[in-house]
C-alpha positions in Angstrom: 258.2 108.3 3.3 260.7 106.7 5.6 264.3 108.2 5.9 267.7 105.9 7.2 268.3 107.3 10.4 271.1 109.5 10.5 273.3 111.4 13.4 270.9 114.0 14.4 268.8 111.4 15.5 268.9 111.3 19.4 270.2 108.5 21.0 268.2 107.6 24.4 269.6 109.0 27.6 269.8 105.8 29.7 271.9 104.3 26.5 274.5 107.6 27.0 274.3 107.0 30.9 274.8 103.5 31.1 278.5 104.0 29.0 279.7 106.2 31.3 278.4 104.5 34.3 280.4 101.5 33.3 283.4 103.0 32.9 283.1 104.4 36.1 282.5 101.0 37.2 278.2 101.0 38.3 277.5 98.1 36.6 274.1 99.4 36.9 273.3 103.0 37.8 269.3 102.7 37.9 269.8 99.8 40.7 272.0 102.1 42.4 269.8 105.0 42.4 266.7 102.2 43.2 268.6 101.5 46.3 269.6 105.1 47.3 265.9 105.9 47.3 264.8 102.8 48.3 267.5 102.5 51.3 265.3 103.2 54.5 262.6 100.6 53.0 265.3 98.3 52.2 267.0 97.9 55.3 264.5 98.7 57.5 264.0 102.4 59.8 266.4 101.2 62.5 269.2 100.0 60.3 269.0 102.8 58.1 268.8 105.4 61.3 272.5 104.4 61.5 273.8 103.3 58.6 273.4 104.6 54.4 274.8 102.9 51.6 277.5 104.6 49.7 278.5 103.2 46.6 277.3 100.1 44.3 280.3 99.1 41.8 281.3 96.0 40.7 278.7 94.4 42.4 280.5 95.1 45.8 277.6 97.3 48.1 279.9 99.7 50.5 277.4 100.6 53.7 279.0 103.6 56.2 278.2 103.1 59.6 277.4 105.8 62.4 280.3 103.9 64.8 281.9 100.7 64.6 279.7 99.3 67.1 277.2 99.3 64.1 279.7 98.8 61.8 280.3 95.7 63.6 277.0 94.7 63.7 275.9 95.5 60.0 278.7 93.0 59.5 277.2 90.2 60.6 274.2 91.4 58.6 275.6 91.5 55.5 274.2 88.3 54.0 270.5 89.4 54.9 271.1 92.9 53.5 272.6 91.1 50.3 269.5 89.4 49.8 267.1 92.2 50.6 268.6 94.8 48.4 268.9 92.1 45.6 265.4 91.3 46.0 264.2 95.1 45.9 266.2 95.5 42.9 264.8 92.3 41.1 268.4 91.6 40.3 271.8 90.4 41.3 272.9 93.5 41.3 275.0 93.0 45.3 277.8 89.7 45.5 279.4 91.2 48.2 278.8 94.0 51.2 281.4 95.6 52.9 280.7 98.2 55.8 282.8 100.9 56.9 282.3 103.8 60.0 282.5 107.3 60.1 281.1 109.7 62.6 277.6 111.3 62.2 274.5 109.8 61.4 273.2 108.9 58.0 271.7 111.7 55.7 268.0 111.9 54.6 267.0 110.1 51.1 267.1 113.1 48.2 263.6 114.6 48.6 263.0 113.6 51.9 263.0 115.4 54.9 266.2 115.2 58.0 265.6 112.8 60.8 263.4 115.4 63.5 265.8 116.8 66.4 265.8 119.1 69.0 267.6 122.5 68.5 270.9 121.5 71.2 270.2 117.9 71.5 272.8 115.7 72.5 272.3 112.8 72.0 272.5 110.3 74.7 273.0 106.1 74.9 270.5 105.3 77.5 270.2 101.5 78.5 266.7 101.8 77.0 267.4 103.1 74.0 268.0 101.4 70.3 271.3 103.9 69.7 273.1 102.1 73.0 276.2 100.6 72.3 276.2 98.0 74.6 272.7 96.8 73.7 274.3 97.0 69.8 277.1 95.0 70.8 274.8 92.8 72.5 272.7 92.3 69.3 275.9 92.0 67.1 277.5 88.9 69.4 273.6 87.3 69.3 273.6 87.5 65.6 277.5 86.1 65.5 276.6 83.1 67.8 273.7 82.6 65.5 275.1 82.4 62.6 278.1 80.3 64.4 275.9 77.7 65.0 274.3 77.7 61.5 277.3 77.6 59.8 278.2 74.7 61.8 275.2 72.5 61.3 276.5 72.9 57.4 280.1 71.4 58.4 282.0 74.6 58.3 
């Protein structure tokens, strides 16, 4: 014997969530929590060692960078990362990234474990290392020139 369904039948969480997500403006909160997750895969270890993604609305990505040096450089980035994230996500979920800096490095992905450190380390921008500015700057102006010179094969 069948019944009409009637209001003590429950209604699917996702269809609750996705209401309020809206409203809130996360056009899609499972592509948002995807790419939280998903973030160090996404952009890549070195990227994400200095930058995390902060919120997903409207299709506009916000990324916080460690320093403007990377904030600068993520810039010129942001088509690439666009494409990436969309890709992971098997949607269009990104039309637009926008980065922004803050002190402090990036936090660990829920469930996963803090970067490794040494108890009193200081960190230190050694001409070697990936975390120099100069060599960031350095990567940010190749990436600029570049593009520049892509854009302007196209007529731009």
């Amino acid at each position: 014997m069948s019944r009409d369904k009637g209001p003590l039948d429950p209604t699917p969480l996702r269809g609750l969530l996705g209401g309020a997500a809206a409203r809130f403006g996360l056009d899609d909160a499972l592509a948002a929590a995807t790419l939280w997750k998903d973030w160090r895969e996404i952009a890549g270890p070195d990227l994400a060692g200095h930058a995390e993604p902060t919120s997903l609305r409207r299709g506009i990505l916000r990324i916080r960078a460690e320093s403007p040096v990377w904030a600068h450089e993520i810039a010129y980035l942001a088509d690439e990362i666009k494409l990436k994230v969309n890709e992971a996500l098997g949607t269009s979920a990104v039309v637009e990234v926008k980065v922004w800096s803050a002190p402090g490095r990036p936090a660990a992905p829920l469930g996963q474990p803090p970067p490794a450190a040494v108890p009193g380390e200081v960190r230190r921008a050694d001409a070697d290392s990936d975390q120099d500015p100069a060599r960031a700057l350095e990567r940010a102006r190749s990436a600029w020139a570049q593009r520049r010179s892509t854009d302007g094969d196209r007529g731009r």
